[in-house]
MIMI-504549 format. One record per residue: y, x, z of N, C-alpha, C, O in turn; residue in three letters. Coordinates in steps of 0.2 Angstrom, whole numbers, plus 5000, padded with zeros to 4 digits. Example, Ala and Ser with C-alpha at 12.3 -4.5 7.8 and 13.67 -1.06 7.14 Angstrom:
# MIMI-504549
497250665039497850625039498450665039498350715042ALA/498950645035499550685036500050645039500650675040SER/
# end
This chain:
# MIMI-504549
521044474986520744424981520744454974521244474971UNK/520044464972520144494964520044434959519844374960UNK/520544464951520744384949520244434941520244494939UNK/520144384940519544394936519844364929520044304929UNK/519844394923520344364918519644374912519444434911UNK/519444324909519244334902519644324896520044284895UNK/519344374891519444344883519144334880518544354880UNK/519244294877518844284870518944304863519444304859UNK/518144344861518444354853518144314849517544294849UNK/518644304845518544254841518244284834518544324831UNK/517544254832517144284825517444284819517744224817UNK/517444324815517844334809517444294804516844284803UNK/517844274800517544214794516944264793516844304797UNK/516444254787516044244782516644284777517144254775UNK/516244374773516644374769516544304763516144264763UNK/517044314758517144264754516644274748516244314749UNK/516744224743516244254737516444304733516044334731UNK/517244304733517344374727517244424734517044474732UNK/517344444740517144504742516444514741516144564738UNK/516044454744515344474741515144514736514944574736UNK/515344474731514944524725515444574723515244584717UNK/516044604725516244664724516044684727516044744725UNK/515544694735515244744738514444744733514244804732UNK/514244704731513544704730513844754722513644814722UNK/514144734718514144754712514444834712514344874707UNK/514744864716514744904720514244954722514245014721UNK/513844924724513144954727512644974722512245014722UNK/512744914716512344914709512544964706512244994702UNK/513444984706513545024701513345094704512945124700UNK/513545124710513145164713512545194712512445254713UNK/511845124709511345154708511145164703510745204701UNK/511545124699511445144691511745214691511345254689UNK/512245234691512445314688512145344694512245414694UNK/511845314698511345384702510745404697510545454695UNK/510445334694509845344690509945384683509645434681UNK/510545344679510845384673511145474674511345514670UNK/511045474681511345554679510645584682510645644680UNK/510145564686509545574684509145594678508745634677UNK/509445544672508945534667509445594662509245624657UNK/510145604664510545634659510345704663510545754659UNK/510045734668509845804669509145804668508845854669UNK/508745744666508045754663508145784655507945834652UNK/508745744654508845744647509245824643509345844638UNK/509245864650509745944650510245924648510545944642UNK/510545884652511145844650511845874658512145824661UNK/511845944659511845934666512745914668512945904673UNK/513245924663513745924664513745844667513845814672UNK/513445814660513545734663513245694668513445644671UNK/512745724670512345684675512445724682512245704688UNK/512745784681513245814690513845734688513845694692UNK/514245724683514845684685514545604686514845564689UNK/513945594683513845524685513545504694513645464698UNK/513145584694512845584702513645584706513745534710UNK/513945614706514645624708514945574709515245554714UNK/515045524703515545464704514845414709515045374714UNK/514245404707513645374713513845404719514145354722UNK/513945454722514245464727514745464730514845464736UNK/515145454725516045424729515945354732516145324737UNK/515445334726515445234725515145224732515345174736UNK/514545274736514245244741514745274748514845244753UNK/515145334746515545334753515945284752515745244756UNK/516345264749516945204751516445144752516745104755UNK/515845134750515645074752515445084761515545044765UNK/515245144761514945164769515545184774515345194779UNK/516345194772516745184776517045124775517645134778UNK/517045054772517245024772516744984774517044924773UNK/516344964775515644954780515844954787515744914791UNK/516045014787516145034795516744974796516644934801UNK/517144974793517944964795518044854793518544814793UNK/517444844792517344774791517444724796517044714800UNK/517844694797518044634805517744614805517544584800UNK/517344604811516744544813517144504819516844454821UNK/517644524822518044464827518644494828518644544825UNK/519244474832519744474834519744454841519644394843UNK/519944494845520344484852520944504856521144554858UNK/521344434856522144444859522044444866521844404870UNK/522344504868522544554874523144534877523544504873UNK/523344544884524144524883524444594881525044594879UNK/524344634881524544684878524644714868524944764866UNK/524044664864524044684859523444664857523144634861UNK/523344674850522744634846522144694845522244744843UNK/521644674847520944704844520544664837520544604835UNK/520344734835519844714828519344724829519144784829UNK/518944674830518144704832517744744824517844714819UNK/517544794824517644814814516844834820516844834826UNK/516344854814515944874813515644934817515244924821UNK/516144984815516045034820516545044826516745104828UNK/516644994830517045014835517544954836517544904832UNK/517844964840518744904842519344944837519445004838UNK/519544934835520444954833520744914837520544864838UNK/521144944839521844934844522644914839522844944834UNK/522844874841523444874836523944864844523544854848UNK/524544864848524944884851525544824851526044824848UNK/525444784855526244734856526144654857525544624855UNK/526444634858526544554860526444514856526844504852UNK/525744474857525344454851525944354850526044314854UNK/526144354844526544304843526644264836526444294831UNK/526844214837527244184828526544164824526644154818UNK/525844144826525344134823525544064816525844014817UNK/525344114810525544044806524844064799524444104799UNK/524844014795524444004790524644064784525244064784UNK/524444104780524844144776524144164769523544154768UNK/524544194768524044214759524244304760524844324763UNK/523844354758523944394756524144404748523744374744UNK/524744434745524644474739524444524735523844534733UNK/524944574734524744634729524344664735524344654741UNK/523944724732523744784738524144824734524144834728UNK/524444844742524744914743524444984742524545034738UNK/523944964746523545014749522844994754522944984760UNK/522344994753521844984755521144964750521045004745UNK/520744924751520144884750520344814750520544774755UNK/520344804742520444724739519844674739519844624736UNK/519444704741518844654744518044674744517544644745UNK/518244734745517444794747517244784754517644814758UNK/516844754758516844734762517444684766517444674772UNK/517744654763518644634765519144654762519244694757UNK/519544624765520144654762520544674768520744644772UNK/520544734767520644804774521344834770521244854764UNK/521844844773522144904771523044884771523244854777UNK/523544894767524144854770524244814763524144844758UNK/524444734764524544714757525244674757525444654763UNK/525544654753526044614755525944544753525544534748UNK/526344504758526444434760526344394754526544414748UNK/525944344753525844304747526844264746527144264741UNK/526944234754527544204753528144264755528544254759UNK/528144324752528544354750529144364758529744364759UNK/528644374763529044394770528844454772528844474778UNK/528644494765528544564768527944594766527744584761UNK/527744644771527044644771526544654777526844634782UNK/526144674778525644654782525244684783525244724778UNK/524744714786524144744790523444694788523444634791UNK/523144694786522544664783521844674787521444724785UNK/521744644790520944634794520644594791520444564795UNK/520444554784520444504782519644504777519544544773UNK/519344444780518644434777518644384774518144384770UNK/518944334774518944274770519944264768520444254772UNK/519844264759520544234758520744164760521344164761UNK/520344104761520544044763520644064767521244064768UNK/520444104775520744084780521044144784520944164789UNK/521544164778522044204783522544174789522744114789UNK/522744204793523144194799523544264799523344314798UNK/524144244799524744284799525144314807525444264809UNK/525044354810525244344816525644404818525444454816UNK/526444404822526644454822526244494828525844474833UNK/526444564827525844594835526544644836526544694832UNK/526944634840527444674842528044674835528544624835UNK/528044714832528644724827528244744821528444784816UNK/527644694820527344694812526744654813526444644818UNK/526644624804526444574805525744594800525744634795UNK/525144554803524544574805524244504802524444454804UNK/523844514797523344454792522744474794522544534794UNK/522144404800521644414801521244364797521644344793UNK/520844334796520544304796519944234801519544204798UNK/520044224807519644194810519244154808519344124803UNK/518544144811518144074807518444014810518343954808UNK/518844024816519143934820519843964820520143984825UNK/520343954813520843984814521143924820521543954825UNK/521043854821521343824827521443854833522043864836UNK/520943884835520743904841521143964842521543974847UNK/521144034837521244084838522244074836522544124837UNK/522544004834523144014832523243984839523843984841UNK/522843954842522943904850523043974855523543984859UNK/522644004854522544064859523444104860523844114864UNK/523444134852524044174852524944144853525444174855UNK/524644064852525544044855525444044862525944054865UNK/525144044866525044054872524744124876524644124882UNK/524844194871524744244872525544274878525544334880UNK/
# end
């Protein structure tokens, strides 16, 4: 008898308004110091307009690796949490448990809302810090996944916080 198990992933919020338009304003600044350093090597301007092309090209890679790394769903494994991101699954490792409502605060280290807020941040109510999958700040979900604790965002956090007490 083969036993046949599905899961379900659950769709990641809708980034929020302030990510929105840090990705978009983002992309705008990108094109202006592309154009300006265009117009500053018309102008035989070439120190300035190599540094404006240059900071244009930094602005579009972080946006195109933070693109990639963008949550579009979550799925609880009995073994560990997946990140459905952009370009591929991220794996996170451990016994998915403790679903509860939380706030992100400071960034550690990551993207504070360039496509999400991706990277490690600490706990809004001051229980540490966190792993951040997160597209919408109203609707974080705090969840431990083995021995660390993991901010996603869900669009039915109900659902996805029903799922994990029963993981």
């Amino acid at each position: 008898m083969t036993i046949i198990t599905t899961t379900v992933t659950h769709p990641a919020a809708r980034l929020d308004g302030m990510a929105r338009a840090l990705t978009a304003l983002m992309w705008i600044a990108a094109g202006v110091l592309w154009l300006f350093g265009g117009g500053a090597f018309l102008a035989e301007q070439q120190g300035v307009g190599l540094i404006m092309v240059a900071v244009a090209l930094l602005f579009v890679g972080l946006c195109w690796y933070f693109r990639r790394r963008q949550p579009l769903g979550y799925r609880i494994e009995p073994d560990g949490l997946v990140v459905v991101e952009r370009a591929g699954e991220r794996r996170i490792d451990g016994a998915v448990a403790n679903p509860r409502d939380g706030g992100l605060g400071l960034r550690v280290l990551g993207s504070g809302g360039l496509y999400g807020y991706l990277g490690r941040f600490r706990l809004a109510d001051d229980q540490g810090s966190a792993r951040a999958y997160v597209s919408d700040l109203r609707r974080v979900t705090v969840v431990d996944v083995g021995d660390a604790a993991v901010a996603v965002s869900p669009a039915d956090r109900e659902a996805f916080a029903e799922e994990a007490l029963h993981a």
